[in-house]
C-alpha positions in Angstrom: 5.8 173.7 112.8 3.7 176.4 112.9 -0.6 176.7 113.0 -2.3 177.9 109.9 -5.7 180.0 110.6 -8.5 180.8 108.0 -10.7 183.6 107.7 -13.8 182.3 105.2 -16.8 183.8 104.2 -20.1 181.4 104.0 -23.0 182.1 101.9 -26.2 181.4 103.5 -29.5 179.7 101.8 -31.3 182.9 102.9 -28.3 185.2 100.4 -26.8 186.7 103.4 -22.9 186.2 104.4 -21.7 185.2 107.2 -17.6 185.7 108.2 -15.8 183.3 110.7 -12.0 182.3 111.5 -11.0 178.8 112.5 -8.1 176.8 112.4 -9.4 174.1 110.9 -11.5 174.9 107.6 -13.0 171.7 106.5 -14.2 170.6 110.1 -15.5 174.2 111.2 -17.9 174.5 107.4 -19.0 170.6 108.5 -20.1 172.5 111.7 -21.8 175.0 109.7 -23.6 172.3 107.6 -24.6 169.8 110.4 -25.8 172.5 112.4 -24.1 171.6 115.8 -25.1 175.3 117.3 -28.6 176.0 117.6 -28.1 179.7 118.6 -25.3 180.2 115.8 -26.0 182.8 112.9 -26.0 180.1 110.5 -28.5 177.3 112.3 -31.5 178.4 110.5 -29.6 179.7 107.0 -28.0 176.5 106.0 -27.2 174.5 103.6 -24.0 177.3 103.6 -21.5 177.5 100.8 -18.1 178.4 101.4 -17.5 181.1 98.6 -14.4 182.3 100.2 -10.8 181.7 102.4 -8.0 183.3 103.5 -5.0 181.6 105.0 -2.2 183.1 107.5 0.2 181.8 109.7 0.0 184.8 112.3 -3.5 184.4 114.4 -3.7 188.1 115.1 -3.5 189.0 111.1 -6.3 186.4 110.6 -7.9 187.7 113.5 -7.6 191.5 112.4 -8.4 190.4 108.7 -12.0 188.8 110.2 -13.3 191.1 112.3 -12.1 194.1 109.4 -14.4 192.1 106.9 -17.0 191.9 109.7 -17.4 195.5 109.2 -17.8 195.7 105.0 -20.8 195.8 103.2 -22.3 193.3 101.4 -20.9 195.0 97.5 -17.4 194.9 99.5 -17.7 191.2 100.5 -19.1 190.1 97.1 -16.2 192.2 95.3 -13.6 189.9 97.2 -15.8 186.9 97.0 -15.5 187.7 93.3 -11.9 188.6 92.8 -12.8 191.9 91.5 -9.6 194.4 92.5 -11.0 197.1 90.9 -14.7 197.1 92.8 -12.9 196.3 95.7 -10.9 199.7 95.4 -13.7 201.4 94.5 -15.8 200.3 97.2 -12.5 200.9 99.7 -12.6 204.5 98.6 -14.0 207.0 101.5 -17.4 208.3 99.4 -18.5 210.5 102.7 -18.0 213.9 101.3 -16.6 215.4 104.8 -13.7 214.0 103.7 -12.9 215.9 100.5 -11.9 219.4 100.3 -13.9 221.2 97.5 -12.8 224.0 95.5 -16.2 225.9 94.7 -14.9 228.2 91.7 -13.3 225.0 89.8 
């Protein structure tokens, strides 16, 4: 038997999102709601709506999965939220202009 793992993305009464991993999904968003953590992120933004889970099977993939989400933006969040492939791409794509080699006479 193996242990599944979630990564989940709450939205918060206040609009803003909040990322988490747990291996138990419906017990860790009844944290969330009953507010068992007085110093957690979400305390004072609740009611929280899951909008979003991932399952794996390998604990480091859902680990490296979280903390890589950890680091989007809120357009990149709300594109997977939303299922949108194409955003998500978009959004993915490196827009810091460093990174591009111009051709000035083209």
């Amino acid at each position: 038997m193996y242990n599944q793992y979630y990564v989940y993305i709450l939205e918060c009464s206040d609009n803003s999102y909040y990322t988490g991993i747990t291996n138990d999904l419906s017990k860790r968003l009844e944290q969330h709601q009953e507010g068992t953590k007085k110093d957690a992120y979400t305390y004072k933004r609740r009611p929280v709506t899951l909008k979003f889970h991932q399952d794996f099977n390998d604990v480091l993939q859902a680990i490296y999965f979280e903390k890589k989400i950890k680091r989007w933006t809120r357009a990149k969040k709300k594109a997977l939220i939303d299922g949108d492939w194409d955003m998500l791409q978009i959004l993915a794509e490196c827009r810091n202009a460093t990174h591009y080699k111009y051709n000035p006479g083209s």
